[in-house]
N, C-alpha and C positions, 0 to 999 in steps of 0.2 A: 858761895859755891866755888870749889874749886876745880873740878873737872872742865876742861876746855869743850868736849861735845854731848849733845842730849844725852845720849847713849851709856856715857861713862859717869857723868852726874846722877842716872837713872839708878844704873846697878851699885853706884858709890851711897846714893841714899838708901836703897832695898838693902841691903847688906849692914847699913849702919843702924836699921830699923829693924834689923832680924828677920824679914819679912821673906820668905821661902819665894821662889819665882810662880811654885803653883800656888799658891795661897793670894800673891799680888795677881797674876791672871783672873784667879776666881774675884777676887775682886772688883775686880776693872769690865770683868763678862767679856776677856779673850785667851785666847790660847795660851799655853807657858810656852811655847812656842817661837810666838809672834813678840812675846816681850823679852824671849831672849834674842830674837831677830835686831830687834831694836836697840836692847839693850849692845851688839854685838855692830852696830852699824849697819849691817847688812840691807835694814829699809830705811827709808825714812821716819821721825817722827809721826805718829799718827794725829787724827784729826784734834782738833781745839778741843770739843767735848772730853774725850780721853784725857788727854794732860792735861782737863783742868781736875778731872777725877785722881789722877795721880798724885799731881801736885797735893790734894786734900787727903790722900793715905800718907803722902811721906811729910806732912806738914810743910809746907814749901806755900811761900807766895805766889800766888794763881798766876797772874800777871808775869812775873818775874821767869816763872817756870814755862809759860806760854813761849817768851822769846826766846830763851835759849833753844826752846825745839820750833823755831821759827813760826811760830804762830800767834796771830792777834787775837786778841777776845771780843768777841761779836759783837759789844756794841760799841765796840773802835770799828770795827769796819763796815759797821750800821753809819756813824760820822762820816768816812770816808768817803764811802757810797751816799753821801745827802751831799758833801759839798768835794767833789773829787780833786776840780784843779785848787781851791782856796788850800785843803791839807795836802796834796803833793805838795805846795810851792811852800806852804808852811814847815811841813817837816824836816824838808831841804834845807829850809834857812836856818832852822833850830838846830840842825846837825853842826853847825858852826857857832853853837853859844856855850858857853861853861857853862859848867851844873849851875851854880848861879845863875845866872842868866835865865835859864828855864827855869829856875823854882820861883824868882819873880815875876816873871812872864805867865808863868798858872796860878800865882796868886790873883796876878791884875785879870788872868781869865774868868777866875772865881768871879772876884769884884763885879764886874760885869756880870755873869752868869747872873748875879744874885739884885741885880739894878735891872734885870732886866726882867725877873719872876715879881715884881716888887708893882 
């Protein structure tokens, strides 16, 4: 993704999919309106549900496409909300590790995960 905000990655992907702004509203079940609002910065990104419906017309990683319009997918913030201070302090600290770093660190999560269903 090369656009720097939701807005411009939205209309840079609707555009590269041919996909008309009325055709992506009816889509999506909102206004052409409202995703040119968006598309235009004018509001915010809308809720999780919507961009994650987005993300699956313009082919885009769910996930991926969540953050750039600031949003988490619900059952990251189903975790959050079970262990509040454990993932603040966590994600703090992880903010300071190479990608490395975190891709073994969720492996050793995995590991665990999976000694722990076991």
């Amino acid at each position: 993704m090369n656009a720097t905000t939701f807005g411009c990655q939205l209309r840079e992907l609707r555009l590269a999919h041919d996909i008309t702004l009325r055709d992506f509203a009816k889509r999506l079940g909102v206004t052409p309106t409202y995703v040119s609002q968006i598309e235009q910065e004018y509001c915010k990104p809308p809720k999780a549900n919507v961009v994650e419906k987005m993300a699956t017309i313009l082919g885009q990683d769910v996930d991926e496409f969540l953050t750039l319009a600031g949003r988490l997918p619900e059952d990251l913030c189903e975790v959050i909300r079970t262990h509040p201070a454990s993932m603040v302090t966590f994600l703090r600290s992880a903010a300071r590790l190479t990608e490395t770093q975190i891709a073994e660190f969720a492996r050793q999560a995995t590991a665990l995960q999976l000694q722990n269903e076991s």
